[in-house]
N, C-alpha and C positions, 0 to 999 in steps of 0.2 A: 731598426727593422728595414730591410732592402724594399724596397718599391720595386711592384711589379714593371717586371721589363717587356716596353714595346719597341713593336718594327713598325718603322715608318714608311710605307713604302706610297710617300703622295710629296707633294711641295715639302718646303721647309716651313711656308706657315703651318702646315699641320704639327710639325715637330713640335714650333716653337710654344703651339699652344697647348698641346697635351704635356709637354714639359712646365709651362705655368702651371696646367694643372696637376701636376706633381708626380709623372710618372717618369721612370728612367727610361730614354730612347737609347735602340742598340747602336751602339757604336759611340754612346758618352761616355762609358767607364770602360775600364780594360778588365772588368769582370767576366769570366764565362756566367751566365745566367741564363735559365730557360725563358726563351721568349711567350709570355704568359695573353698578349694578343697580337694580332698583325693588321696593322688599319692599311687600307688599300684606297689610295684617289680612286672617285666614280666619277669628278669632273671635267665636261667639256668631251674631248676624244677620247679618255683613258676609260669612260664609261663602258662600251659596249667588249671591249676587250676586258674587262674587270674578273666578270665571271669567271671566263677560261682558267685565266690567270690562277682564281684563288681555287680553282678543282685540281690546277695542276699542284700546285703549293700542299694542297690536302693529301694529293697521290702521296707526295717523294717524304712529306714529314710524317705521315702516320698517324700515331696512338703521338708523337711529339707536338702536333700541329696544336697552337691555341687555338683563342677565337680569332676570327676574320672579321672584323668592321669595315664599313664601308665608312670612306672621308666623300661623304654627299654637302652638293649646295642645294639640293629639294628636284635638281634633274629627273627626269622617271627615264633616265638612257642606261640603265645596270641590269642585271638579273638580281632583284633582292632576294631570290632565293637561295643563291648561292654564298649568301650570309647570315652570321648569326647576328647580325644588330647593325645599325644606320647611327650616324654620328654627324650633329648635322655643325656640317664646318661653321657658322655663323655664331654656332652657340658661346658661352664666356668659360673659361677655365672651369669655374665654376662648377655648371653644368654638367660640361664634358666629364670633370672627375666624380660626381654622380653617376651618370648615366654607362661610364666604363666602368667604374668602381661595384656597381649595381650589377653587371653584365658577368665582371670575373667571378662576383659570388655565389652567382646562382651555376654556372656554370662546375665551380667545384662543388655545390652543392648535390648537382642533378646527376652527376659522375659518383659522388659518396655514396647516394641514394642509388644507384644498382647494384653497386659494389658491398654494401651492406644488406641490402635483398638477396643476393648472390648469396654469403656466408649465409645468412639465418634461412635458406631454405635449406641448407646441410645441417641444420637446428631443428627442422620439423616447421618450420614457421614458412607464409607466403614467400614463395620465388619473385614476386612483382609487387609494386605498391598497387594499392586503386588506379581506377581511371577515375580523374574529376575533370567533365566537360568544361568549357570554357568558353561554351556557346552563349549565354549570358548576356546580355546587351548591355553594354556599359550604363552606369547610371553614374551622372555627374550635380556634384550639387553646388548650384553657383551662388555664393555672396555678395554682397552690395547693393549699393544702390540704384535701383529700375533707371536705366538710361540706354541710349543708343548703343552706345558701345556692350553692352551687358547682354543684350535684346542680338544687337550682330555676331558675338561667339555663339550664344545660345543658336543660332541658326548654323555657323559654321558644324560644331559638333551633333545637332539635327540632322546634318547632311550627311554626319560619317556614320549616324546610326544608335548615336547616343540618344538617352534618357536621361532628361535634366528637370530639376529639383532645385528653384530657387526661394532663398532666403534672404533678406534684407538687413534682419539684425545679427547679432552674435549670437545674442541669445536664442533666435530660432533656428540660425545654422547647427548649433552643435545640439540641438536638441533634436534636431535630425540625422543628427549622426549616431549621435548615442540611440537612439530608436529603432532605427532600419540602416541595413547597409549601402552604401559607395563606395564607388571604385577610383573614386577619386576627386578634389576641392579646386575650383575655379576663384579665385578671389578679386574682386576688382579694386585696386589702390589707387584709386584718381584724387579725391577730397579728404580724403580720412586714412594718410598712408601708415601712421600707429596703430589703427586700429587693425589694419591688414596684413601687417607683420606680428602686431603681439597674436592673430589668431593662428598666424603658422607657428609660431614659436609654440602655443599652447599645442596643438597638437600633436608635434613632435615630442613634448611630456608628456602624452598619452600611451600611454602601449598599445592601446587599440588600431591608432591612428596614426603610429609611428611611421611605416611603411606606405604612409595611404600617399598618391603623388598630389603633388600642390602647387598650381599653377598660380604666381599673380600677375594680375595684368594691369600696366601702370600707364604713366603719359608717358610725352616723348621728352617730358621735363625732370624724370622721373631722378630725382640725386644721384641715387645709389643702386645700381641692380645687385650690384654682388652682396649690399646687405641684406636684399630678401631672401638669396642663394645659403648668408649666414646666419638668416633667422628661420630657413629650415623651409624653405620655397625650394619647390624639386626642378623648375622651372620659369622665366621670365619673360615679356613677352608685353611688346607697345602694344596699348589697346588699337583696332583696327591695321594694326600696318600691316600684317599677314598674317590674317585670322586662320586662316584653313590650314596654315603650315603650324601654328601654335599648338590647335585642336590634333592635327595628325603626333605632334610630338607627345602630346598627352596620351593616345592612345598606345604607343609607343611605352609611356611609363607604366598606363594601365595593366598591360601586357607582360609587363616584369611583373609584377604586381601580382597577380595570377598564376604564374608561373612561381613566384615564392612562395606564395599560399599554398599550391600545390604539392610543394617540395615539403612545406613544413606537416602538411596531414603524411608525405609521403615515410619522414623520420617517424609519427606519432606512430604510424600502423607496423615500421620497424619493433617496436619496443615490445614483440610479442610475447608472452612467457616461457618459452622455451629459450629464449635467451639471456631471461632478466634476474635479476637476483630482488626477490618479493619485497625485503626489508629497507631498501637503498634504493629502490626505482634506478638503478646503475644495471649495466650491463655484468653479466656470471663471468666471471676468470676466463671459462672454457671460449666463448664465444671471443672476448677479448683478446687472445692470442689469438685464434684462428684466423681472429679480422685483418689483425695488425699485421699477419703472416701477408694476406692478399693485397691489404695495402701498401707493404714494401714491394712487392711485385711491380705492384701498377703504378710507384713513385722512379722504378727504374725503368718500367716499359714509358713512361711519359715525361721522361728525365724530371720530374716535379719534385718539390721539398715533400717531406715526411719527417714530422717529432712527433714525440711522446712528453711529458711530463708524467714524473715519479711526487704525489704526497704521502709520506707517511708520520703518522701520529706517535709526536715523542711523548710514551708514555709515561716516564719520570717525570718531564713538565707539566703535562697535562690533566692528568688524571688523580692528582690530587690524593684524596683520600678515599677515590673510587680502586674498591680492590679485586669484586668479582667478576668472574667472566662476564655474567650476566649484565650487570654495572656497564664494561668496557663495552659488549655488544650492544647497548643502545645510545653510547654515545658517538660509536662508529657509525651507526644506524642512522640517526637523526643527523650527524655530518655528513653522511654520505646521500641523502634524501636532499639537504640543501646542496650539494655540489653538481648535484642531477641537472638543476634550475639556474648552474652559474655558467654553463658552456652551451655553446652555440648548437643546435641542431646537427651539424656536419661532422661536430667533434663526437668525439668516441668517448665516453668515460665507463669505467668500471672498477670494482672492489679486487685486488689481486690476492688480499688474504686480510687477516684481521684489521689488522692496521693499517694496508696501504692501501693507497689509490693509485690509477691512472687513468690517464686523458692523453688520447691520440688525434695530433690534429693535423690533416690532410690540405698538400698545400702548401705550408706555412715552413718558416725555415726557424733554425733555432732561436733567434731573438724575439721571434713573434711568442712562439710556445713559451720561451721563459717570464715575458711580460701577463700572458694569462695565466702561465702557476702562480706570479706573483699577487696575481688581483683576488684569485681565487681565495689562495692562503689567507691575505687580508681580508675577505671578507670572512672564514671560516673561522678565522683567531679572531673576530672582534663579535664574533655573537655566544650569547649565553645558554648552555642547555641544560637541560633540567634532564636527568637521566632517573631520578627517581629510584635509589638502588642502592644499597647499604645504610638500609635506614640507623643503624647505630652510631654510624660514624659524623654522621651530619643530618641537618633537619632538612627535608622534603625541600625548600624554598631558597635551598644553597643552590645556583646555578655552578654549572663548571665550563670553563673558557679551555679549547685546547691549542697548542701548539704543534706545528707542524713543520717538519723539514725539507725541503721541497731539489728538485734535482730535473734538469732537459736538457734533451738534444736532437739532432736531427740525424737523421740516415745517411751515413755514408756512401760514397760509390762502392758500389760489392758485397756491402753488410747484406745479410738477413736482419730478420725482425728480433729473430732470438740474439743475435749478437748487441742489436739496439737496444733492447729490453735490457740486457748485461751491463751493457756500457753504463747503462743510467743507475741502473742498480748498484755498480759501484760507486758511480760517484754521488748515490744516496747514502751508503755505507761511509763515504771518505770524510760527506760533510759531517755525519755524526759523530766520527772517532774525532773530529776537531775542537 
């Protein structure tokens, strides 16, 4: 799967670090690829000229332009408004591939999210998602043990406006979690650094929590930063060395954070019935095409990838000694209700007829889309349904396993959506005559 492509437009240490952190800089491969951010130095004199820069960059590239990040050392010499995010040069690969990583997704996110409001108001459905404020005063809830260091962030994010909530043990931290919400976990790793990473690690197994940002804060002896980065710490950060720039980059992640949330009630109020199909919680055929039509549009107005994935249910494998309609429609049914729950928010999925699915994923180029048909399929062939339907032929407590044949690709320059839809549909057709 291609790594998103960035321009580097600061030092070479910016280069060499967002390349640690594993993204393609333009000008290392001889691929044409759409440049997906463009990080701009804010240090020293390039500051004050920064802004212009990236408005005039915004003019000449369009609907083409990524994001613009700023490559900051904590200066206040930029217009941060003339960016969509701040990247703070000091941080570890780590980090950085979080915090960008974090930044390109909400971004195609927020783009889907009109673009899918758009179609479902030619549906009868809302033209706009809600507004959800985000005026909300952070509430932070910090871990460990009562000491100086613990007591001085506590005041650093006091300063910025926070609301803080401390815990002492494990057990009372996540018992305030699970109880009332946060916007985000301060952890302190000084004397007990296993206990401060198995609590990120745990969280990260929560789905509640998954998302939630999580700062630890360690000595300046601290072994390993990049292990709490791989045990699921969104951020790291010497106790006392520069509290207030710690505290700001948390509110920074908070703000992602919020803006996800947003985006995800923003898909839920998509899913309105005039475009859904009742049985599958999947998106109706009609709307499906219509979408997929406006997102080939907007994959060559923004030169961006666009795939599809094709599943369709091979009915000779699968269905056993299920023979009626009736029978086949509720095992499409209940497969197609858990397929709803295996794709991302941004992605598209819908029922195209009896038997088949598809899932449009915006963004993504074809190896990405064939690695989540494939995940998808595995998970869909390895569970057991109970379709409850010809009771002569088997007893009630016979589960049925199906098989599915799976088929993607992504948009061509020039194609329409109906030539992609073909494309794939043949080579759903090719693999089965095999």
């Amino acid at each position: 799967m291609a790594k998103p492509h960035i321009l580097v437009l600061a030092g070479d240490d910016a280069s060499e670090v967002l390349s640690q952190a594993g993204f393609t800089i333009a000008g290392e491969d001889h691929q044409r690829r759409q440049t997906a951010a463009i990080v701009v130095d804010t240090r020293g004199d390039s500051g004050p000229k920064a802004g212009e820069l990236v408005r005039s960059l915004k003019a000449a590239l369009g609907p083409r332009a990524g994001l613009f990040m700023a490559w900051s050392n904590g200066e206040e010499n930029f217009d941060v408004s003339a960016f969509d995010g701040v990247l703070d040069a000091f941080a570890t690969p780590g980090v950085l591939a979080a915090r960008l990583g974090s930044s390109l997704r909400i971004a195609v996110m927020a783009d889907e999210a009109k673009m899918r409001f758009r179609t479902l108001a030619r549906f009868g459905g809302p033209a706009h998602p809600p507004i959800v404020s985000s005026a909300k005063v952070p509430r932070i809830l910090l871990f460990g043990q009562p000491d100086p260091d613990l007591l001085q962030f506590t005041t650093a994010l006091t300063q910025l406006g926070a609301e803080t909530v401390a815990a002492f043990t494990s057990f009372t931290a996540f018992d305030y979690l699970h109880e009332s919400e946060f916007d985000g976990v301060v952890i302190l790793a000084r004397d007990d650094r296993a206990t401060a990473l198995g609590f990120c690690a745990a969280m990260r197994r929560n789905a509640r929590m998954f998302h939630m940002p999580c700062l630890i804060l360690g000595s300046p002896d601290f072994d390993n930063p990049h292990e709490a980065i791989e045990r699921g710490a969104t951020d790291f950060a010497i106790a006392g060395d520069d509290d207030a720039a710690a505290a700001d980059r948390l509110f920074n992640f908070v703000e992602e954070k919020r803006s996800r949330d947003a985006l995800n009630l923003a898909f839920a109020a998509a899913r309105a019935p005039a475009a859904m199909e009742a049985t599958t919680g999947l998106y109706a055929p009609s709307f499906f095409l219509a979408h997929l039509e406006s997102l080939a549009q907007r994959a060559h107005e923004t030169d961006r990838p666009l795939s599809i994935a094709l599943a369709r249910l091979d009915t000779e494998a699968s269905l056993g000694v299920v023979h009626t309609r009736q029978g086949i429609e509720r095992l499409v049914s209940q497969s197609g209700a858990m397929l709803s729950r295996l794709v991302r928010a941004e992605d598209v999925a819908a029922r195209l007829d009896q038997t088949t699915f598809a899932v449009a994923f915006p963004s993504s180029d074809d190896e990405a889309a064939e690695i989540a048909a494939e995940r998808i399929a595995a998970v869909l062939e390895c569970t057991a349904f109970d379709v409850q339907a010809d009771h002569t032929n088997y007893s009630n407590d016979q589960p049925i396993q199906i098989k599915l044949a799976i088929a993607s690709a992504s948009l061509l320059p020039q194609e329409n959506a109906t030539g992609l839809l073909q494309r794939v549909k043949g080579q759903l057709e090719q693999g089965h005559a095999k």
